[in-house]
N, CA, C and O of each residue as an XYZ file, in Angstrom:
220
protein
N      94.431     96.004     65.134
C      93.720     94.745     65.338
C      94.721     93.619     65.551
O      95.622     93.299     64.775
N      94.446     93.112     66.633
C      95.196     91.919     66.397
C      94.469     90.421     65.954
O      93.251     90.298     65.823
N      95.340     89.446     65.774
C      95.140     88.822     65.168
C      94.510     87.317     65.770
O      95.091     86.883     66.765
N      93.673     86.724     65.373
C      92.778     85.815     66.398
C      93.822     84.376     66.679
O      94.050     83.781     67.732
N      94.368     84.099     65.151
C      95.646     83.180     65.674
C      96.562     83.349     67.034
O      96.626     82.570     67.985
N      97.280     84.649     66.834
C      97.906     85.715     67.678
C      97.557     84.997     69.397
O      98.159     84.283     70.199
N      95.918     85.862     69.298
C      95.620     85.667     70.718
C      94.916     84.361     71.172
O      94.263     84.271     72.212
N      95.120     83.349     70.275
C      94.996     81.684     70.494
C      96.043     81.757     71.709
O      95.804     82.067     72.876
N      97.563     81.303     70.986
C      98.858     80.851     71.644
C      99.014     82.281     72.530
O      98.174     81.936     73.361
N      99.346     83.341     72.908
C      99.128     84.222     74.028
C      98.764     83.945     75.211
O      97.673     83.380     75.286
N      99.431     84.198     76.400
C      98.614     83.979     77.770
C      99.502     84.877     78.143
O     100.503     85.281     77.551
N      99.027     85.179     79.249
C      99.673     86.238     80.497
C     100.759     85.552     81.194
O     100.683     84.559     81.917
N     102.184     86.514     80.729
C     103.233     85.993     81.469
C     103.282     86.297     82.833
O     104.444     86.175     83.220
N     102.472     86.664     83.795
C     101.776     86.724     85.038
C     101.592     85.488     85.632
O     102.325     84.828     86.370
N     100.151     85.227     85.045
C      99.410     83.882     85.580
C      98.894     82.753     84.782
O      98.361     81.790     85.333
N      99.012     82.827     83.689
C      99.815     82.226     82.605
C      97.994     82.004     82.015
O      97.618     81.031     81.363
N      97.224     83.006     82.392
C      95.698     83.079     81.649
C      95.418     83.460     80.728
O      96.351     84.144     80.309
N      94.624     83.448     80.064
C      93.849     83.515     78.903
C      93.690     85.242     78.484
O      93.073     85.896     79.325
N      94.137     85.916     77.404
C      93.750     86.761     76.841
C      93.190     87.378     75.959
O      93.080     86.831     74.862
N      92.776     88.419     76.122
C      90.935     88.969     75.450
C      91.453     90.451     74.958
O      91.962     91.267     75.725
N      91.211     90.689     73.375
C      91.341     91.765     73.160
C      90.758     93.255     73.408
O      89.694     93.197     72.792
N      90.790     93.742     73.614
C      90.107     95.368     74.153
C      90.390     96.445     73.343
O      91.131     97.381     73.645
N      89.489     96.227     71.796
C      89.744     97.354     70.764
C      89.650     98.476     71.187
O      90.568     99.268     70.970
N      88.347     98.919     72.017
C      88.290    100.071     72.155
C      89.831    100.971     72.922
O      89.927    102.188     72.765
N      90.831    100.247     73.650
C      91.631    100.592     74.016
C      93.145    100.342     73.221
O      94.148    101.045     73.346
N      93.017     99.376     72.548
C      93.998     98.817     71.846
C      94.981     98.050     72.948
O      96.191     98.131     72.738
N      94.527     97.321     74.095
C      95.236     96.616     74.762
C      94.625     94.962     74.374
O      93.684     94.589     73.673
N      95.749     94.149     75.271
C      94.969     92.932     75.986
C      94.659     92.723     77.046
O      95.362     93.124     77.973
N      93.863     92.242     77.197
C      93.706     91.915     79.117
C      93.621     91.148     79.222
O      92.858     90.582     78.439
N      94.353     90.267     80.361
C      94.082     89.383     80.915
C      92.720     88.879     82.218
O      92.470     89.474     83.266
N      92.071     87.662     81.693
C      90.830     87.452     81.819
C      91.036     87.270     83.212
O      90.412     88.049     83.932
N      91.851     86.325     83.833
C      92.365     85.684     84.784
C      92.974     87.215     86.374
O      92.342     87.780     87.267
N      93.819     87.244     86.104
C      94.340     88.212     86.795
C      93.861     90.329     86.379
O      93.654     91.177     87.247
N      93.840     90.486     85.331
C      93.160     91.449     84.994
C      94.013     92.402     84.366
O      93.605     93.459     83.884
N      95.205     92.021     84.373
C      96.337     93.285     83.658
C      96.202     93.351     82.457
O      96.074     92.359     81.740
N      96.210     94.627     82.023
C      95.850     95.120     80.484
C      97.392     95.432     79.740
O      98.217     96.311     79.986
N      97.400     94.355     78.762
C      99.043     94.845     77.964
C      98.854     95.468     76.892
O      97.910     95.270     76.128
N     100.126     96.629     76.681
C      99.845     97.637     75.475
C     100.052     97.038     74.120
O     100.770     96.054     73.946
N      99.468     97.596     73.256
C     100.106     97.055     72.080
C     100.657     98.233     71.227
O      99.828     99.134     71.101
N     101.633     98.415     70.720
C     102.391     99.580     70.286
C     102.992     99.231     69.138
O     103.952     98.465     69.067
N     102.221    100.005     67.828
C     102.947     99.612     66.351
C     102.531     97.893     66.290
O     103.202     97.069     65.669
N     101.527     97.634     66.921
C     101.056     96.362     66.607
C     101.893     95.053     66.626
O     101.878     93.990     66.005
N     102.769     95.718     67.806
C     103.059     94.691     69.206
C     102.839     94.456     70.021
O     103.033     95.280     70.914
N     102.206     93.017     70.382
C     101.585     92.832     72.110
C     103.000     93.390     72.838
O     104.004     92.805     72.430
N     103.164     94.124     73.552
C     103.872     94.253     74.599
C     103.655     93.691     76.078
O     102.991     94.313     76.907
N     104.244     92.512     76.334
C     104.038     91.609     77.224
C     104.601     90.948     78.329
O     104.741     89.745     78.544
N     105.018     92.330     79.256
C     106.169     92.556     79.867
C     105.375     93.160     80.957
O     104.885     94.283     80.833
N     105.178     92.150     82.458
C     104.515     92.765     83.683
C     104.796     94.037     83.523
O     103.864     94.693     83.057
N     105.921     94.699     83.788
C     106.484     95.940     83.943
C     105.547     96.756     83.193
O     105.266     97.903     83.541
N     105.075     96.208     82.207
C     104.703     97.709     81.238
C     103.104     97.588     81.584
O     102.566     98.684     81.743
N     102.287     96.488     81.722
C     101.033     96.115     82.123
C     100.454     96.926     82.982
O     101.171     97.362     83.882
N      98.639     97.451     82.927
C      98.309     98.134     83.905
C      97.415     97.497     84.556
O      96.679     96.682     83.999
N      97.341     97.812     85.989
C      96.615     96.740     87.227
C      95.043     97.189     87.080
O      94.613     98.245     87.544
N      94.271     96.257     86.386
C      92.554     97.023     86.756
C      91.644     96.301     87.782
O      90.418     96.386     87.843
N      92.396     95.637     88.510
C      91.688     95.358     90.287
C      92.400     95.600     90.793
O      92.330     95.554     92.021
């Protein structure tokens, strides 16, 4: 779970939008552009590179 403070200050180092958690996957996605970042050991990992494209 992450944390609602957490994903206050968070945006997509992309397009600098707004992100939305996705328990069922344990990612974030971005609302804006749509890339889903991993979170691993309950770190946003927030690095285009690692992000997956869902449009």
């Amino acid at each position: 779970m992450v944390d609602n403070e957490l994903l206050d200050i968070l945006a997509c180092p992309k397009c600098k939008g707004d992100i939305e958690y996705i328990s069922s996957e344990n990612k974030l996605l971005c609302i804006s552009c749509g890339l889903k970042y991993p979170i691993r050991d309950d770190i946003p990992i927030m690095l285009i590179e690692e992000a997956e494209e869902t449009k």
